[in-house]
C-alpha positions as CSV (number, residue, x, y, z in Angstrom):
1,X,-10.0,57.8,171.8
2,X,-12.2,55.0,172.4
3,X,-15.2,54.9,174.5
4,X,-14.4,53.6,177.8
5,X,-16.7,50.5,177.8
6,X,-18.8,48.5,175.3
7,X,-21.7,49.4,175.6
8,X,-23.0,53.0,175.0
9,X,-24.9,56.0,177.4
10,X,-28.0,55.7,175.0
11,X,-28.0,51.7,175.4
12,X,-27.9,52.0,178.9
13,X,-30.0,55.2,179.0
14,X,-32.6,52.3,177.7
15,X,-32.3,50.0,179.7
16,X,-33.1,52.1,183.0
17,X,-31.5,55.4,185.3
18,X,-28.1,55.8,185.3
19,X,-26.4,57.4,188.0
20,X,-24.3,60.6,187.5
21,X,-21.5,62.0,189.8
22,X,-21.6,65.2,192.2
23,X,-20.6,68.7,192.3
24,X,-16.9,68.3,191.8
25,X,-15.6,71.8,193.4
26,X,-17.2,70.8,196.7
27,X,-14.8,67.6,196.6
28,X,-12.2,69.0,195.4
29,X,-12.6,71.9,198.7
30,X,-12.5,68.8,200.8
31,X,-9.7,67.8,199.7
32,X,-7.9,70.6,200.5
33,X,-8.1,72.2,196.9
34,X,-8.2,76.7,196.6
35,X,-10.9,77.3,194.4
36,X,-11.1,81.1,194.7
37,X,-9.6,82.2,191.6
38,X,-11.8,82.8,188.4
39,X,-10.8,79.6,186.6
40,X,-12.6,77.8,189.5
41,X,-12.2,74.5,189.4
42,X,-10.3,74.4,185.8
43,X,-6.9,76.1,187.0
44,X,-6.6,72.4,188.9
45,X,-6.3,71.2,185.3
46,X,-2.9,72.8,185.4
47,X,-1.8,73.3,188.9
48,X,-3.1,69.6,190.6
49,X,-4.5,67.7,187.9
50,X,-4.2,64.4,190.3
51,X,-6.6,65.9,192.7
52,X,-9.2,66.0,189.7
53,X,-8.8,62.7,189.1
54,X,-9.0,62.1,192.8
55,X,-12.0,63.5,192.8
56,X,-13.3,61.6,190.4
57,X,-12.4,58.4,191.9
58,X,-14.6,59.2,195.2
59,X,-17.9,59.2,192.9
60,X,-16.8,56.4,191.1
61,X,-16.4,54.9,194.5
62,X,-20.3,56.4,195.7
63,X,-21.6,54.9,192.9
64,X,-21.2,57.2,189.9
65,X,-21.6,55.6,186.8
66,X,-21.1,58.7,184.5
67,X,-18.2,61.4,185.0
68,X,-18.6,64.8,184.1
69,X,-14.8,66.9,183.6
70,X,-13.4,69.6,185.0
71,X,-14.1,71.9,181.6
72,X,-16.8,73.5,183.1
73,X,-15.0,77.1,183.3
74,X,-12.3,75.7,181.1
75,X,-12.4,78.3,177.8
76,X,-9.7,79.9,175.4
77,X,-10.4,82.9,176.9
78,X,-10.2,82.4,180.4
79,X,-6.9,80.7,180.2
80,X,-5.9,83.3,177.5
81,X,-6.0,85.8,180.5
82,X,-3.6,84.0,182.2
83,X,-1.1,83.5,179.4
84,X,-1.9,80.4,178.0
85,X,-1.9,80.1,174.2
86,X,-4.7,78.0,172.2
87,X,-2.8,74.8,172.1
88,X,-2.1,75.0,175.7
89,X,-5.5,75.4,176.3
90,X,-6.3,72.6,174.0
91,X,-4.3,70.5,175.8
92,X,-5.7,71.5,179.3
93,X,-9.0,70.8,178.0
94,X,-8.4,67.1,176.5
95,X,-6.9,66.7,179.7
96,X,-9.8,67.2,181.4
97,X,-11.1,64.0,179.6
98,X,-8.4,62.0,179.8
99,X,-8.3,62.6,184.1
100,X,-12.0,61.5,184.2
101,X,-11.5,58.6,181.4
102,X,-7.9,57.8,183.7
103,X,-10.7,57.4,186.9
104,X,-13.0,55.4,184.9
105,X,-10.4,52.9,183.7
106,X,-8.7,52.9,187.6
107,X,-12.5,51.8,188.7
108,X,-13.0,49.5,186.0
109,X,-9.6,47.7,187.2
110,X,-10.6,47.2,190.5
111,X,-14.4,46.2,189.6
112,X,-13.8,44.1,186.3
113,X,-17.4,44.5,184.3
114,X,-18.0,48.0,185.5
115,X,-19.7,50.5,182.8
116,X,-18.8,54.2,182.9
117,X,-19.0,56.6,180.9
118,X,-17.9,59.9,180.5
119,X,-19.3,63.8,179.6
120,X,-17.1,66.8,179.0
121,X,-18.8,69.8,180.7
122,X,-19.3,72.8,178.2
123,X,-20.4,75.3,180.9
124,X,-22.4,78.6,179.6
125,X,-20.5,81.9,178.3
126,X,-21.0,83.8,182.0
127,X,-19.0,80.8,183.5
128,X,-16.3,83.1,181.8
129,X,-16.9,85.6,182.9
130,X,-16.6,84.4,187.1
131,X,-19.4,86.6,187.6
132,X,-22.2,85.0,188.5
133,X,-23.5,85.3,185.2
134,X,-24.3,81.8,184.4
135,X,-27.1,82.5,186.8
136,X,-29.0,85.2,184.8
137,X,-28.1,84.8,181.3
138,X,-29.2,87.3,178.5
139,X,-25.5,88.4,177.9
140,X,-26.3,90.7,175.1
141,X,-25.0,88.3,172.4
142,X,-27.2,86.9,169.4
143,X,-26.9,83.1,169.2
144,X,-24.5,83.5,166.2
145,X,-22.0,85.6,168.8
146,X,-22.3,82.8,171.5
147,X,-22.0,79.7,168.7
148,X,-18.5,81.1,168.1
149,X,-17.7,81.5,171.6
150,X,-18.6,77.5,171.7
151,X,-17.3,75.8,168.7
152,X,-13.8,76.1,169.4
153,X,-13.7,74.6,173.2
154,X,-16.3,72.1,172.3
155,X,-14.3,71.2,169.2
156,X,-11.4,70.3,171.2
157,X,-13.1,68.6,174.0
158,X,-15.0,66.2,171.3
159,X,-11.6,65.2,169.9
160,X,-10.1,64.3,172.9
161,X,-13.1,61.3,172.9
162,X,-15.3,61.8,175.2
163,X,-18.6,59.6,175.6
164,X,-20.9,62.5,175.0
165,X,-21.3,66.1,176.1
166,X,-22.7,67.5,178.7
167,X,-24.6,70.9,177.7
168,X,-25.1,72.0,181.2
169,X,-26.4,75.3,183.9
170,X,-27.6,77.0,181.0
171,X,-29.6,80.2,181.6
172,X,-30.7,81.2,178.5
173,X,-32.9,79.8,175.6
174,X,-30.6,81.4,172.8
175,X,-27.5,79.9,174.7
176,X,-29.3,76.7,174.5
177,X,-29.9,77.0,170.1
178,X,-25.7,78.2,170.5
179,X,-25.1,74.8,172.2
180,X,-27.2,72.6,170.7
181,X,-25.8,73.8,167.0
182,X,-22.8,73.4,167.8
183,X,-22.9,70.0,169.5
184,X,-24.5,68.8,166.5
185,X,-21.3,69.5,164.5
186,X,-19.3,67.2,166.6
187,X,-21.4,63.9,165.8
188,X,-21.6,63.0,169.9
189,X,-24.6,62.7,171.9
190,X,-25.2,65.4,174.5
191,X,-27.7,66.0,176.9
192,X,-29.3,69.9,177.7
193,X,-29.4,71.1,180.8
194,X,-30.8,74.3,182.0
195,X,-30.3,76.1,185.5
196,X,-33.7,77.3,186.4
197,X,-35.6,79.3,189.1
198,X,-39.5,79.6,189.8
199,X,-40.5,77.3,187.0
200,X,-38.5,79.5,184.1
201,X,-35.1,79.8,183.3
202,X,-32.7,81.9,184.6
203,X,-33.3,84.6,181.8
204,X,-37.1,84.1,182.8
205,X,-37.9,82.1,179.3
206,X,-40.8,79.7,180.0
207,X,-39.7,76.3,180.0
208,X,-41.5,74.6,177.5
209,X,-39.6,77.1,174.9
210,X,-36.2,76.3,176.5
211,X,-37.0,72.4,176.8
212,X,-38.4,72.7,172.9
213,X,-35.1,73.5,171.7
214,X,-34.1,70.2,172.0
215,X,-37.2,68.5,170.5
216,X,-36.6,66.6,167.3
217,X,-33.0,66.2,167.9
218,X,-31.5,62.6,167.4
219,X,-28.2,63.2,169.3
220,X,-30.0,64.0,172.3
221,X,-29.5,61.8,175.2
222,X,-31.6,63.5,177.7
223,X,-33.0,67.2,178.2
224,X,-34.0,68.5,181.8
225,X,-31.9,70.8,185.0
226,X,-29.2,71.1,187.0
227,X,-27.2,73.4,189.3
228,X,-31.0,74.2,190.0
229,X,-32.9,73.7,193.9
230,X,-34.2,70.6,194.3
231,X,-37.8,71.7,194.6
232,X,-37.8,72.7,190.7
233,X,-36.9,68.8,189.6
234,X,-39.9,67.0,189.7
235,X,-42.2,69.6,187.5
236,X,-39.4,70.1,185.5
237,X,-38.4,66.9,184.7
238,X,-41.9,66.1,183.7
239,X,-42.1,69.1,181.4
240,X,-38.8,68.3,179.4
241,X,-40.4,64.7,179.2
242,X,-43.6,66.0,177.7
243,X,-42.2,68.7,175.3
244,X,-39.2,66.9,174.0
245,X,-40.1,63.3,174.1
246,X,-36.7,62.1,175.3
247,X,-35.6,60.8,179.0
248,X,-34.5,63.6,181.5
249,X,-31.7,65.2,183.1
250,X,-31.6,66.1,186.6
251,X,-29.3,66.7,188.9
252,X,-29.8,69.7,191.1
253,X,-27.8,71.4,193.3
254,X,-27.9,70.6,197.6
255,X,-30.8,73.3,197.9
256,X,-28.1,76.1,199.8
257,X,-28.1,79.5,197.9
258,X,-25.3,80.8,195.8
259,X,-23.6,84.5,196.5
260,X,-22.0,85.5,193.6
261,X,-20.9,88.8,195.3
262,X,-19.1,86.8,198.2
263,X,-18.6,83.8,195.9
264,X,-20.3,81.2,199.1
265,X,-23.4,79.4,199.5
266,X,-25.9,80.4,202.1
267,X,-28.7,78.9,203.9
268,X,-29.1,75.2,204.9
269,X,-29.6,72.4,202.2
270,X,-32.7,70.4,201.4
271,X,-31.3,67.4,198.8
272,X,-33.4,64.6,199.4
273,X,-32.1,61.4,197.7
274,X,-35.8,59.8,198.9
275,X,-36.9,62.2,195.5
276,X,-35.3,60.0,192.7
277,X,-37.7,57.6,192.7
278,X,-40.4,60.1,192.0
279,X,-37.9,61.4,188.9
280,X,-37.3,58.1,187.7
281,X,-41.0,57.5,187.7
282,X,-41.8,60.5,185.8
283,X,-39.1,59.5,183.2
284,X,-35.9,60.7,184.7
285,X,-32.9,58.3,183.4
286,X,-29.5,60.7,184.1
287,X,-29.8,61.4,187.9
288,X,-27.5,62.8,190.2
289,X,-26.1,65.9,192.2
290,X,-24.5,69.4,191.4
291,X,-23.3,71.8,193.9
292,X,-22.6,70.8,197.4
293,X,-23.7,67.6,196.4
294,X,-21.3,65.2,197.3
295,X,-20.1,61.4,197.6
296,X,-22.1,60.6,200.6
297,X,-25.4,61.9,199.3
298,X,-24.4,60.0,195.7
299,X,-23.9,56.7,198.0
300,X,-27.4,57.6,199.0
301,X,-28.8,58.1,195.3
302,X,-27.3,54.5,194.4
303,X,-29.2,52.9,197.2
304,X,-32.2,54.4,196.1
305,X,-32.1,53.3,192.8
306,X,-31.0,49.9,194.1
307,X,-34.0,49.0,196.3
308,X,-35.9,46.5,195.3
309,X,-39.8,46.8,195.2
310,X,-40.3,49.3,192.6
311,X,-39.6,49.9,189.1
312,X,-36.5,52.4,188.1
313,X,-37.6,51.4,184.5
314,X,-40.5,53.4,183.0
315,X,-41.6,53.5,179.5
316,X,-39.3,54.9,177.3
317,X,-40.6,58.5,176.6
318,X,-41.0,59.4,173.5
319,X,-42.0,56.0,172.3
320,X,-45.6,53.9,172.3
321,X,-45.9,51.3,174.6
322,X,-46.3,47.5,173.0
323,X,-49.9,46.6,172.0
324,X,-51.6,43.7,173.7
325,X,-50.8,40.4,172.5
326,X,-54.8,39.7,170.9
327,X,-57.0,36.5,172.7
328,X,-54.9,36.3,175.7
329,X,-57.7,36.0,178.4
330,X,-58.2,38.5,181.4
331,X,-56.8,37.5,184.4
332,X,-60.0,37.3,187.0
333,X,-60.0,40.3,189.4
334,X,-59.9,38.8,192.8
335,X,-58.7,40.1,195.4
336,X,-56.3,43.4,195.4
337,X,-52.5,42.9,195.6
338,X,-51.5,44.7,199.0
339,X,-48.6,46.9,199.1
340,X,-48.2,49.2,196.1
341,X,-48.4,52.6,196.8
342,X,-50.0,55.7,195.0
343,X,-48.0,57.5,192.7
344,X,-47.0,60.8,194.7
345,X,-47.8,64.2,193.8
346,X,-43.7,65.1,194.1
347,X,-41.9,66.6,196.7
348,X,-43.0,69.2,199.2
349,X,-42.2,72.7,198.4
């Protein structure tokens, strides 16, 4: 399948932040969707496959410029408990492309010009298992056990064509080598993102190791967090800058706690979209939202990123800035320009 518009993520990665969607099992609960079986979000892919691309559409509508599917919990072994042999689980996971790239090519109709793009989700092994192990990781596997685990679902997501792959809530550092090993096999870019709590990953690796998996990787889009509270961004996404070299992920979660016993969020939630300018700044260039994070506060995050009066485009990271141009004379220092503020330390927490 053909990507969905000329141009690719990395060239627009380039030129500046790109906006990704939101958590897509809070919109698909407002629209009426039961998400309390263990397949989550990827039983719809079966049951009500036109209320993924439904949900779909309202990013794409907020703003979204890149899709993630509905193959987050989508595995051979999940839908193997449910009866489904491997090519009907092959075909319910290129499905889950085709109902994003379907939404794309719907928005790109009504908005001639439009770029999107889309990722398939490869969620982490405990996704599986529904529970709540995606949140602590260290599954007992060796990264040989969880690479074979991988290669088969992301196998069949890359052939159905998507745009990249989107490497995402992962807990662990030797999930991370799993994933990245495999995604190099499929010749697609991908981007790494971690879940992470107090600075570490969810296993408790420090995150310069888990970031530093990625480092040297040429297929790498972007490396950084998700699924994560939204005071962890900033440091993070200025530590997977300074390891890895590459432009950041991040797209946390609304800030509310997750229950895994009673499967519901708690507390109240504290997504700022006023952050991403600081994330953009500190080399941020896929932004966005995860759980509970939905089309209103993505609206938000495109207006952000649209204002005028400061730059979304930093330096490239990873790569030297252009040397002077030699005998060009200074520019006499007169008075200050008025107006631009300080660089800010990050968000509150």
């Amino acid at each position: 399948m053909a990507a969905s518009t000329g141009s690719t993520l990395a060239d627009a990665l380039d030129a500046g932040p790109v906006l990704l969607d939101g958590g897509l099992s809070n919109q698909l609960e407002a629209q009426g969707c039961d998400l309390t079986d263990a397949l989550w979000s990827a039983r719809l892919l079966a049951d009500a496959p036109e209320q993924i691309e439904a949900a779909h559409l309202a990013y794409l509508r907020a703003g979204a410029r890149v899709l993630i599917t509905a193959s987050y919990q989508a595995t051979f072994e999940g839908f193997g408990r449910y009866g489904l042999d491997r090519s009907g689980t092959e075909a319910l996971l290129a499905r889950s492309v085709e109902l994003a790239r379907g939404a794309a090519d719907a928005a790109r109709r009504a908005s001639p010009g439009r770029e999107t793009w889309v990722a398939a989700s490869v969620g982490p092994y405990g996704a599986m298992l529904a529970d709540g192990s995606e949140y602590r990781g260290r599954y007992g596997l060796s990264v040989g056990e969880l690479e074979r685990f991988h290669r088969p679902r992301v196998a069949a997501l890359a052939a159905a064509g998507p745009d990249a792959l989107a490497l995402e809530t992962v807990p662990d550092l030797d999930e991370a080598e799993a994933l990245v090993r495999v995604a190099e096999e499929t010749g697609l870019p991908y981007w790494l993102s971690y879940s992470v709590a107090g600075g570490r990953t969810r296993a408790g690796q420090p995150l310069e190791e888990a970031f530093a998996v990625a480092a040297g990787r040429t297929s790498v889009l972007a490396v950084g967090v998700n699924c994560c509270d939204p005071d962890e961004a900033q440091e993070a996404v200025e530590l997977a800058v300074a390891v890895t070299g590459r432009p950041a992920v991040v797209y946390p979660n609304s800030g509310e706690g997750w229950d895994a016993g009673a499967r519901g969020w708690t507390g109240a939630g504290t997504f700022d979209p006023g952050r991403v300018r600081a994330w953009t700044r500190a080399g941020a260039r896929l932004v966005g939202g995860c759980c509970r994070v939905g089309p209103d506060l993505i609206a938000e995050l495109a207006g952000r990123l649209e204002e005028p009066g400061e730059p979304t485009q930093p330096e490239k990271p990873g790569k030297p800035g252009k040397p002077e141009k030699p005998g060009k004379p200074e520019k006499p220092e007169g008075p200050e320009k008025p107006g631009k503020p300080e660089k800010p330390e990050g968000p509150e927490k």
